[in-house]
N, C-alpha and C positions, 0 to 999 in steps of 0.2 A: 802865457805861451800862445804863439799866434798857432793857425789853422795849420798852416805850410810846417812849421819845426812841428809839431803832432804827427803831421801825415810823414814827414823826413823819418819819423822814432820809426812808426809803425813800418812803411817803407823795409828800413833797416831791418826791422825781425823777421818782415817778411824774407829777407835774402838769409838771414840766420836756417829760418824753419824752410826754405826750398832746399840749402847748400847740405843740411842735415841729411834730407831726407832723399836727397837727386844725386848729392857728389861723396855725401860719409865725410864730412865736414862738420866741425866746431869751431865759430868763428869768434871772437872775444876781442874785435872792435883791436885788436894790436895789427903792426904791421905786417908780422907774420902770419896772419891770418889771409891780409891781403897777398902775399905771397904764393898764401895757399888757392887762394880764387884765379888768381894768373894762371897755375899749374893746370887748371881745368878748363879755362877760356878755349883752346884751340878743341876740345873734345868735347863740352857741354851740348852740342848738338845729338849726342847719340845718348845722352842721357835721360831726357826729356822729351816727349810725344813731340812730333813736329818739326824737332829738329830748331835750323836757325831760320826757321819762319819769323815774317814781318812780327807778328804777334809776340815770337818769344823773342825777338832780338828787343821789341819795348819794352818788353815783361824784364829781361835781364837788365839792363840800360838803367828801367826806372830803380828796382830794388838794389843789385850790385852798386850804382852810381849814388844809392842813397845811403847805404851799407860805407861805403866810404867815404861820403860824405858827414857820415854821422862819428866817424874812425876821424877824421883832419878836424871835425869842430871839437870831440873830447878833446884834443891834442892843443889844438891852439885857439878857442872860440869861435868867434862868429854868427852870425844868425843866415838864416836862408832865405834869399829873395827869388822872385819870381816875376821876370821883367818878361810880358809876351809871349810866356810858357817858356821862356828859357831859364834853366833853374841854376842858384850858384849859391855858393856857400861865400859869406862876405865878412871880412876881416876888417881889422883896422889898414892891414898892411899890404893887403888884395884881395882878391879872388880866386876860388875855383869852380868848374865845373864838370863835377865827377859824373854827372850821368851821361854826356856828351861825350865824358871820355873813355868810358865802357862801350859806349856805341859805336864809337870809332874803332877801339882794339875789338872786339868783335865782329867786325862787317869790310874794315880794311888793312889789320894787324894791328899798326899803331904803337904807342909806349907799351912797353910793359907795367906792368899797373903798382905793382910794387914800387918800380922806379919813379912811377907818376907819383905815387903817394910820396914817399922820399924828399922828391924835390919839390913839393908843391908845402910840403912841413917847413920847408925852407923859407919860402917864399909868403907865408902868410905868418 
């Protein structure tokens, strides 16, 4: 297992053991789970020190986008590549890029993240 899928697991638990501990959240890699992370997107800023500081808008981005990312590879494969720091979950049948797209619905509204996952299950 390369460096990148290790750091994607761990990543991923890290958004388990913040969502636990910041939002009262059990998250178990389904889609309702991500369901449940959208319900808290527009309010996570008042749950955590800081708010949606540059710090925590990375901090969510990396672990949420990986948390997801690790939810679309159990679902359909893939491996994780890392082209220039931009990170994507890579299929036979395409790509995603969940941490991109947590930072987007976070910082400019964006998909609903539920519905990202949906159609990106499609799509890969």
């Amino acid at each position: 297992m390369s460096d990148l899928a290790d750091r994607m697991k761990a990543d991923a638990l890290e958004a388990q053991r913040f969502s636990r501990k910041h939002l009262v959240l059990e998250l178990d890699f389904s889609e309702h789970s991500i369901d449940q992370i959208e319900s808290h997107v527009d309010t996570v800023e008042y749950a955590i020190k800081g708010g949606l500081s540059d710090e925590n808008v990375d901090m969510l981005s990396r672990i949420w986008g990986a948390y997801i990312g690790e939810s679309l590879r159990k679902q359909c494969g893939g491996e994780w590549l890392d082209e220039a720091g931009s990170l994507r979950l890579q299929t036979g049948k395409g790509s995603a890029t969940p941490q991109a797209h947590v930072r987007q619905r976070l910082t400019a509204g964006g998909q609903h993240l539920g519905d990202y996952f949906r159609e990106t299950i499609k799509q890969l």
